[in-house]
N, C-alpha and C positions, 0 to 999 in steps of 0.2 A: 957529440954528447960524451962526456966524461965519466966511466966507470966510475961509481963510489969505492972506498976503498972497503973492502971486504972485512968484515967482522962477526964472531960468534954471537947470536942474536941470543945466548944462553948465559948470564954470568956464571953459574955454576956449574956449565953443562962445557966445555970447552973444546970437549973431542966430539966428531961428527957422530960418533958412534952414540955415543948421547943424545944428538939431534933428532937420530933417526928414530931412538926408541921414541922419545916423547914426538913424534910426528906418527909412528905409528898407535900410540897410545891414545892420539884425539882423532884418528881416521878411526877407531874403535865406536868411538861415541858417534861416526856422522852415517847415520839413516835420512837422506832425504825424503821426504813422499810425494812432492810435485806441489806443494803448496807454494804462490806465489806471495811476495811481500814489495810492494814499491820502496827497497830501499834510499832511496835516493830523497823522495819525498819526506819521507819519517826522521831520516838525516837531518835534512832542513828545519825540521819541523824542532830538532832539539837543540839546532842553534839555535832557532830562535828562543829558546828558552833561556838556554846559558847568554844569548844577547841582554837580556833583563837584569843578567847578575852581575853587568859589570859597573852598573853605578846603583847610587841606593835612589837616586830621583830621578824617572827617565820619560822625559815626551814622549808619548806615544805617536806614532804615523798610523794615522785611521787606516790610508790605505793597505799600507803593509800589513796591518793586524788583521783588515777582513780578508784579505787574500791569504794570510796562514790559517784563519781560523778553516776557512774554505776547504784549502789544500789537509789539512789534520782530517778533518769529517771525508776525506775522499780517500781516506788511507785505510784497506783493509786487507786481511789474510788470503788471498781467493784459492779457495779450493779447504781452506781450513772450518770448522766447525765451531773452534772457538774466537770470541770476537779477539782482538786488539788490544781492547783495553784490557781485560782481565789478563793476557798471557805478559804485557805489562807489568802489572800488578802482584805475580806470582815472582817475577825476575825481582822486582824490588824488596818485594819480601825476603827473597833468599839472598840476595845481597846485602840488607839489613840484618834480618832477625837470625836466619837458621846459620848462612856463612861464616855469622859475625864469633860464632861462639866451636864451627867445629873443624878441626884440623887446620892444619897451615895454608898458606895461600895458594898451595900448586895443587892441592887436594880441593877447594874451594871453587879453582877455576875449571876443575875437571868436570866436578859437580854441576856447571854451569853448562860446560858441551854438554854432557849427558842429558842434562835440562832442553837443550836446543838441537838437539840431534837431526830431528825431522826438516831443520830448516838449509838453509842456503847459507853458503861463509859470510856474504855479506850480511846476510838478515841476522845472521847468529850476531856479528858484532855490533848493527847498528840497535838491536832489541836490547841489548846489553845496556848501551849508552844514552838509548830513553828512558831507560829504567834508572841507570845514575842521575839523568837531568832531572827528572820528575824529583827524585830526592834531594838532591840539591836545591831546585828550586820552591819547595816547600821548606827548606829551613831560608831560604833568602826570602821569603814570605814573614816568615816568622823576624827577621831581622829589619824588618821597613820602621822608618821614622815613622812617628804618633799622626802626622797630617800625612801622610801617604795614606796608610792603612792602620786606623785608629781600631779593628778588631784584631790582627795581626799583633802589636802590640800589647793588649790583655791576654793573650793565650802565650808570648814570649815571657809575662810576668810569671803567667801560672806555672810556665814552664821554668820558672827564676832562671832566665839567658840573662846575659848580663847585655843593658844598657849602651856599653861601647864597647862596639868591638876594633877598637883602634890597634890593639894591638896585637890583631891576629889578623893584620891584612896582609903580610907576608906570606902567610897559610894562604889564604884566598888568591892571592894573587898566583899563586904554584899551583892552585888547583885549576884556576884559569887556563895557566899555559899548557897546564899536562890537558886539561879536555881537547884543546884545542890541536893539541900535539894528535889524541887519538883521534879525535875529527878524521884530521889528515891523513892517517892509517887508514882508516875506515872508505875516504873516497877513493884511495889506489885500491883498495879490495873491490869495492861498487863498480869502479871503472876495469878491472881484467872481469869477475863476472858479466860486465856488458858485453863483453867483447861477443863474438860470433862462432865461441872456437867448436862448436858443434858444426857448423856449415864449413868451414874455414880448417883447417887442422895444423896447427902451427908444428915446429920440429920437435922430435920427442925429446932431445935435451932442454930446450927451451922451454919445456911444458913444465917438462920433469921438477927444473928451476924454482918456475916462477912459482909453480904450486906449493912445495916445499917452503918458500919464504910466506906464500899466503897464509897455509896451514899455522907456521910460528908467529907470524903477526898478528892472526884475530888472537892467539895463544894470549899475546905479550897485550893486546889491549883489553881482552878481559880482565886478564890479571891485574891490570896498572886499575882499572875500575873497581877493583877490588879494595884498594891502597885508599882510592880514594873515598869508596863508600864507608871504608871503617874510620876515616876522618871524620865525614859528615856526622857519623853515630855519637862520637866523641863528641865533637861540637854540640850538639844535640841533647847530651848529657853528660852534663859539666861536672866535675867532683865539687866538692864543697868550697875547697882554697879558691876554686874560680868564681862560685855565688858570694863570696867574702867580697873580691875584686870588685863586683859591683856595687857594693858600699860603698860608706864612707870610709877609705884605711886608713886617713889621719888620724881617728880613733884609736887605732894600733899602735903597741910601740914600732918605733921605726925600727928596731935588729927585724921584728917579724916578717914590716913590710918589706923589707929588702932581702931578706929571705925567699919569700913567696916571691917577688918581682924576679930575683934570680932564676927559681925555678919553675917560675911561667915563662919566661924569657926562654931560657933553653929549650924547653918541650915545642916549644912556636917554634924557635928555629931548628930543633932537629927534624920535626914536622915537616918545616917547610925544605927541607935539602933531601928529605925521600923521595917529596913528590917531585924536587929539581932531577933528580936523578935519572928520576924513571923519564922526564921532559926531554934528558938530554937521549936516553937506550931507544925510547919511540922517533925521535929525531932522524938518530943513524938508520933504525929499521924503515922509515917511511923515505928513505932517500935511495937505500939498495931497492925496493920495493918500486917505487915511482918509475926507475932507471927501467928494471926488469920490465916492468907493464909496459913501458914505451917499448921497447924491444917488438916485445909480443906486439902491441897494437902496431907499427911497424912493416912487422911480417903480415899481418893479416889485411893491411892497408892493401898490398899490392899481392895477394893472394885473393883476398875479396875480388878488385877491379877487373883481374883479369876471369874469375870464373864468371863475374857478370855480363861479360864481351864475349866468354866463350856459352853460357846458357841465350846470348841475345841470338847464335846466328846454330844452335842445337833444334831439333824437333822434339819440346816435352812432351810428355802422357798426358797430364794439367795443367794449370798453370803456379801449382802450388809452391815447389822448388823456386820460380821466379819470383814471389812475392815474399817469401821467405829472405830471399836476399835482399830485398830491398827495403823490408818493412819490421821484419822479425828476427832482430839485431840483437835486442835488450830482453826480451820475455817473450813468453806466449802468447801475449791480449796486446799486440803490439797498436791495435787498431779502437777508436770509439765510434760510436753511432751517437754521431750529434743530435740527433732528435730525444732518444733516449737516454743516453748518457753512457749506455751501457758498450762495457768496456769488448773488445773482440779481437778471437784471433785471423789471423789466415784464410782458416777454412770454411767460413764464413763465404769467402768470395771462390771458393770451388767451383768451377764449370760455369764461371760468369764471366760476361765481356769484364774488365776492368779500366776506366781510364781514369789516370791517375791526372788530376788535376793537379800542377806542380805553379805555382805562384809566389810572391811574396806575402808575409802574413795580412798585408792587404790588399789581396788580389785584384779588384774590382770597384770602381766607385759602387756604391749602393745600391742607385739605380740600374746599372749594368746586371749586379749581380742579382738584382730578382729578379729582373728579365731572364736571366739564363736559369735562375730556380725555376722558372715561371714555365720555360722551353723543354724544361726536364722532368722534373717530378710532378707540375702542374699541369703538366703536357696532356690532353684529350688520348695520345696514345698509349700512355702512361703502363696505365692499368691493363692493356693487352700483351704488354710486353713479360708480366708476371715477373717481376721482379728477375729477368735476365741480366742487365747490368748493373753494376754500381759504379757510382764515381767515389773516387779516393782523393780527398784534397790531402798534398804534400805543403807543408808551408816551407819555404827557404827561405833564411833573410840574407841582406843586403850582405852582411860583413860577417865573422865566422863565427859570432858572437851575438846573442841575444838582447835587442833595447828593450826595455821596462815598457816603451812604448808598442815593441811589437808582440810582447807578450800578452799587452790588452785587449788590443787586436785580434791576436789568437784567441782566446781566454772570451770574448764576446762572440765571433762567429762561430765558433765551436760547440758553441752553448744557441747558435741560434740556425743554421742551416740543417736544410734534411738529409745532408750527405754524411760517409764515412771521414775519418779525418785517420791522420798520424797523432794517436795519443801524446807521445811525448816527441815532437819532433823535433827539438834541441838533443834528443837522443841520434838520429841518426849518423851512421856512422860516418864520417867525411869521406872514404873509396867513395857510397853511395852520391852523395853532393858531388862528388865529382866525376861521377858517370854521365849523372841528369843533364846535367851542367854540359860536359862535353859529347857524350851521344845522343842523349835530347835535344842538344841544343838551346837549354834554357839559358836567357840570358835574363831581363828584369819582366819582357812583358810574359802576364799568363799563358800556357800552352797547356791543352789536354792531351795527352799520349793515351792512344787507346792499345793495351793489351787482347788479344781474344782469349777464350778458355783454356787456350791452350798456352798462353802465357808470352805469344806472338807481338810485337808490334805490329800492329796492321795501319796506325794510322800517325805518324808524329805530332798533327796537332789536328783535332776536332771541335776546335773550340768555334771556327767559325759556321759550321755543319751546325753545333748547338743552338747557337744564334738564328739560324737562317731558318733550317728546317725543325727544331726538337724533335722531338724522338721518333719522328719520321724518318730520321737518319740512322735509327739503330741499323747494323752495329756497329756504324760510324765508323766505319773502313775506307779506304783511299778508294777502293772499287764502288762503295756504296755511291760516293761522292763524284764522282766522274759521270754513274748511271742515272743521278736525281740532276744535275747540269743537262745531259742528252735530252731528257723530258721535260724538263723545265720550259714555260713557256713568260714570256713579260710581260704580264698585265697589272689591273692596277689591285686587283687580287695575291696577286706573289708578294706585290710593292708594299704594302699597308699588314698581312697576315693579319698576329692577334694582338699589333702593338696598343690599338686600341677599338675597342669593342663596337663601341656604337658605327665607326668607320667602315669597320669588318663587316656591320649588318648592311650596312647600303652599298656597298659591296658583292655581297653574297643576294642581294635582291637586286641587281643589276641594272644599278639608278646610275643616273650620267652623274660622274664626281670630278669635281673639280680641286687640286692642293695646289698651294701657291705660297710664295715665297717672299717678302722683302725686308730692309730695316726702314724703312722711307713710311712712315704713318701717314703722310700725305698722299703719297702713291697707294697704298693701303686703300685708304679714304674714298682715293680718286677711280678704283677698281673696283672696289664693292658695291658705287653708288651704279657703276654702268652696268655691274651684274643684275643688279637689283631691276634696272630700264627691264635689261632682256629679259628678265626672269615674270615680270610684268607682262610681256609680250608672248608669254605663254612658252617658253623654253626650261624644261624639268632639269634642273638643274645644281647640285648639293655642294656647298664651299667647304674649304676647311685647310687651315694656316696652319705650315710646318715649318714657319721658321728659315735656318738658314743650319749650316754646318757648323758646328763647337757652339753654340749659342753662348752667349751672355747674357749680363744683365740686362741689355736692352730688351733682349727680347723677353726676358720676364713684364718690362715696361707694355712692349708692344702686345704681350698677351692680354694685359691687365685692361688697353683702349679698344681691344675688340670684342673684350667679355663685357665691358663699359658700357660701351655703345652698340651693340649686338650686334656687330658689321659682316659675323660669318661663323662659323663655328672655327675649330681650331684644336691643334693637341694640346696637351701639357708641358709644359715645360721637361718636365722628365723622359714623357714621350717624344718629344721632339730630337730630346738627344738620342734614345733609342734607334727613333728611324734612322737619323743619319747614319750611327753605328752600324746599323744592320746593311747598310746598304755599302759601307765600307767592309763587312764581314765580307759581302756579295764578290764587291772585288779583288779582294787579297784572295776569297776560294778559288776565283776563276782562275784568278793569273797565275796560281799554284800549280795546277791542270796545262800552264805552258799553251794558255791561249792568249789572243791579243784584240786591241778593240775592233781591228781590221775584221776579222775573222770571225768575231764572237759577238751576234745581234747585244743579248744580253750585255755583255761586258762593256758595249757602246754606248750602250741606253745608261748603264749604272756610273760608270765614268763621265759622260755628258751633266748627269744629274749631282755628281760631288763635285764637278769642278764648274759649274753655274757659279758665276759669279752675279752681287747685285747692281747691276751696271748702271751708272750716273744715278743710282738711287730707282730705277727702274727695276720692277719686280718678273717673275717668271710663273710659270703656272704648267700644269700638264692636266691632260684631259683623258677622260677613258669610260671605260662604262664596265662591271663586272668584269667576269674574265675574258671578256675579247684583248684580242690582241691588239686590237687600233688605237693604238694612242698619238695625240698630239701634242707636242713638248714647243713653246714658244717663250719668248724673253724679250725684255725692254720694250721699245718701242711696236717692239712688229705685234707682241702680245695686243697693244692697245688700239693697233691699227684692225687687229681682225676681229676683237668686239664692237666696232665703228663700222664693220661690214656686214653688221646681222641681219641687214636689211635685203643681204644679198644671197647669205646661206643659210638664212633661219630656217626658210621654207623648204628646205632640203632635207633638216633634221629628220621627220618622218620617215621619210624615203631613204636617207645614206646613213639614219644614225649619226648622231654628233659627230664622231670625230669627221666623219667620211665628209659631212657638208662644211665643216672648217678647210679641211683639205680643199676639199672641189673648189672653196671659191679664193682660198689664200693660198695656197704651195703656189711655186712658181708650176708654170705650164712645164707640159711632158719634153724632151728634148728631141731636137729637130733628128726628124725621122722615124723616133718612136710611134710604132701601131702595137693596140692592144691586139692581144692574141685572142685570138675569137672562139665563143667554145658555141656548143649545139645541146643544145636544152629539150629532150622530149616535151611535148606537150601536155601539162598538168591544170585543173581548173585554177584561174589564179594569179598563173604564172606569169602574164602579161602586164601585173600589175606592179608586181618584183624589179626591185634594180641591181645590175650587176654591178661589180667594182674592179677593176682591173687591179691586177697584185703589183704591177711595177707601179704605175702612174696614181694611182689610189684614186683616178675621179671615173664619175659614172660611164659609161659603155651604152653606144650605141643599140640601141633592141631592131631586129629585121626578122620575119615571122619568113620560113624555108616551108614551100609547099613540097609534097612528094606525092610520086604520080604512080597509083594503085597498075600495079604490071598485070592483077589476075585479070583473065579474063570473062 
């Protein structure tokens, strides 16, 4: 980076000793009171104003217009008593009316600090510069051709403007470049107040510096606002030689017209070479300025990064200091409550679990994501938990720069999930994106990092925890997570939860269920008609089609011939994609925990079941009953082979329970040498009736009645 070359930002002021006075002079006027203003937005808000004034007919972009009108209505004082519009209104007045007529323009501008005393450097200039826009853009109202704006037009007569203003586009065009010039002042002011240097403390020369140049620059854009509003005034009310102009001057002798043309000429161009002037002093000032705030933002990049690495591995009080760094960068409401709208700071999430949900602005197909709403806030545990956590969505995008497309994206989920968000996260500061990024480990897919109260990592991603268990997982810690695995048991109760309701009831009323799988409608067809045989033959027994893993369009087809033909029940399409997800959630938790399918029932069961494939168009199926643990999992052929053997284990159902009589009469036999381990059962009425099950071999156990022989005598 190349130093600007240094210059006195003062033309009449040349010695520093000058500078300093007039820096202490408007440190005089500055009484903050904590009142906040979204400079940034309000910014935006007045180019788009001065964007209207650069042609006299302009297509409007629907979009763009409802998303400023939007962004304007969400712009307000917080912590102030008066609205927006009015303290507006008061600045334009005295820019106009009272300024226009008292003392010189260093006295005017002083007037204007003292005026904004209570506010922020940045608010101080950019309230300044909506108050210019506002004016300007009512006289460029009053300046619209007759089919633009045919009322606009009769109040430029009343007001006798002249007609064409052809020859005072020189003027216009200089007041162009000077706004646009202070613009630019304006976002190097907005961008060093972002900075962090409250948490962060940059070097005291450096501070000294930069401040010192911030102080003379809102100085020098008030003022140049100044130049410009008493242009507008003029323009506004013309002397009479200019309502002449607007006639016809052929009428006139020609010495007059050329008179008058000479000295319209001049006044346009001396006009328009003040306001070059002051384009070219804002120029220099917004380049030493820019240079200086990189400096600072610089220093505070790698002063930031590294106090975030040293608070990640510290033991805080809270967790307040840690969110502070990572959230509350730009303001104090660094945070919104997407349900409400309403804007929050920090402390909001005081002595609460936090996991910050860190994603792209479209984190989650749809469906995903109201499952994991569904898992969280709609969770049955919800309300027990008394509002202990919150989730924080972070959005990141792809590249270091914001697309119009993910701002939609933002801009709609923000407005529609019940979680906290990052209000403006095109504000965060890039140290933070590149902590997430390399000590989180975020790369594109979503991850929940759980914070505890104390502001702790405890868990890097809980996103599958979410999924699996909701808020049964609070407070979704690595230990929580390892202790709900140890307990966890595989039935078809774990398998099914609450992806869909009606499943979950026959489930929880522990009906034999059957889920089964293919792309093959004929096999479909060919399975349902034999279930149908047995279910005939008096075997209680409930269907229901899940599809296959990533589903497609077929199977939106394949859902459409079973609802058709009522061949079975069946999920939805959307649920179908849930289960599988959840059942991949299952195995990415396990295998985190550094277990293996060897070792891990569950992790074998959940592995066997994603990597099912539909063999020669041959379907699969798994069998179970509420929460027992017996399940039967068969595929292709062997599936079709053991409903063609009902005649062999139907009648066992009673006695072993489904799965147990599939077993008995289809598993291959126990392996040579195997004997079940024999146990001794006191004698209960009944209990003769009873059949045992051997835990290795799964089929039924021999019964032999042990007499014992009374010792007393």
């Amino acid at each position: 980076m190349n130093v600007p070359e240094t210059d006195n930002v003062l033309p009449h002021s040349s010695s520093p000793l000058e500078q300093d006075f007039l820096i202490k002079n408007i440190l005089l006027t500055h009484d903050p009171d904590g009142c906040f203003l979204d400079s940034e937005l309000l910014l935006c808000a007045m180019e788009n104003i001065m964007s209207h004034t650069t042609s006299e007919i302009r297509v409007p972009d629907l979009h763009f217009e409802a998303m400023a009108r939007k962004n304007v209505c969400d712009i307000e004082v917080v912590g102030s008593q008066e609205p927006l519009g009015l303290t507006i209104h008061k600045i334009s007045r005295e820019i106009l009316c009272k300024c226009s007529v008292e003392g010189d323009s260093h006295t005017r501008t002083m007037v204007l600090f003292d005026m904004l005393r209570n506010y922020r450097w940045d608010a101080k200039v950019v309230l300044v510069l909506t108050a210019f826009a506002t004016c300007y853009g009512q006289l460029w109202l009053l300046m619209q051709p007759c089919p633009v704006n045919p009322l606009a037009v009769l109040i430029a007569m009343l007001k006798q403007l002249p007609s064409n203003f052809s020859t005072l586009r020189p003027r216009f065009k200089a007041l162009s470049l000077l706004a646009k010039a202070m613009v630019d002042v304006a976002k190097c002011i907005i961008k060093f107040e972002s900075l962090p240097i409250k948490d962060v403390k940059l070097d005291k020369e450096t501070m000294t510096v930069t401040k010192s140049q911030i102080y003379l620059s809102a100085y020098w854009v008030i003022k140049s606002t100044l130049t410009c509003s008493s242009q507008i005034r003029d323009l506004t009310a013309m002397k009479l030689e200019q309502i002449i102009h607007r006639s016809n001057l052929a009428c006139y002798k020609p010495l007059m017209f050329s008179e008058f043309h000479f000295r319209h000429s001049s006044s346009v161009t001396i006009a328009a070479w003040e306001l070059l002037s002051l384009v070219y002093k804002l120029g220099r000032i917004c380049s030493q300025l820019r240079w200086q705030v990189d400096v600072c933002h610089q220093q505070i990049e790698t002063k930031l990064h590294q106090k975030l690495l040293d608070l990640s591995k510290e033991t805080q009080v809270d967790n307040q200091e840690v969110l502070r760094m990572l959230f509350a960068l730009t303001d104090d409401m660094p945070l919104i409550d997407c349900s409400s709208q309403k804007k929050l700071g920090v402390s909001e999430l005081k002595n609460k679990v936090v996991i910050c949900m860190v994603s792209k602005p479209e984190p989650l197909p749809i469906e995903e994501l109201l499952f994991l709403v569904q898992q969280t806030y709609d969770h049955p545990y919800h309300n027990k938990l008394e509002r202990s956590y919150a989730i924080v969505w972070v959005p990141i995008p792809s590249s270091d720069t914001w697309t119009e497309a993910e701002e939609r994206s933002f801009d709609f989920l923000c407005n529609s999930l019940p979680w906290y968000s990052v209000r403006q996260p095109w504000l965060l500061c890039s140290a933070v994106v590149t902590f997430i990024k390399q000590k989180w480990n975020f790369k594109d897919e979503p991850i929940m990092v759980v914070l505890d109260s104390q502001g702790k990592v405890t868990n890097s991603n809980a996103i599958d925890m979410a999924l699996i268990w909701g808020d049964r997982a609070y407070p979704f810690s690595a230990e929580v997570e390892t202790k709900l695995w140890e307990e966890e048991k595989w039935n078809l109760q774990f398998m099914i939860d609450e992806i869909d309701s009606l499943l979950t009831k026959l489930v929880h009323e522990g009906r034999n269920l059957c889920i089964y799988g293919s792309q093959n409608l004929d096999w479909i067809w060919e399975f349902n008609s034999k279930m149908k045989e047995i279910k005939k033959a008096g075997l209680q027994l409930e269907m229901a089609y899940v599809g296959k893993r990533n589903p497609s369009e077929h199977e939106r087809n394949v859902l459409a011939t079973i609802d058709l033909e009522k061949l079975s029940g069946s999920l939805s399409f959307t649920k179908i994609h849930l289960f599988w997800r959840r059942l991949e959630n299952m195995r990415r938790s396990i295998l985190r925990l550094g277990k293996t399918a060897n070792t891990d029932h569950i992790l074998g069961e959940v592995a066997a079941l994603l990597d099912m494939d539909d063999e020669n168009g041959q379907g699969w199926a798994v069998m179970g009953s509420g929460s027992s643990m017996e399940i039967v999992r068969l595929q292709g052929a062997r599936l079709m082979d053991c409903f063609n053997l009902f005649s062999v284990w139907g009648k066992n159902v009673g006695k072993l329970g489904l799965v147990g009589a599939v077993k008995s009469a289809f598993e291959p036999p126990a392996l040579p040498g195997h004997r079940c381990q024999s146990r001794v059962r006191p004698f209960a009425e009944g209990l003769i009736d009873e059949t045992e099950v051997c835990n290795e071999c799964k089929r039924p156990m021999e019964k032999f009645v042990l007499y014992k022989c009374d010792t007393k005598e």
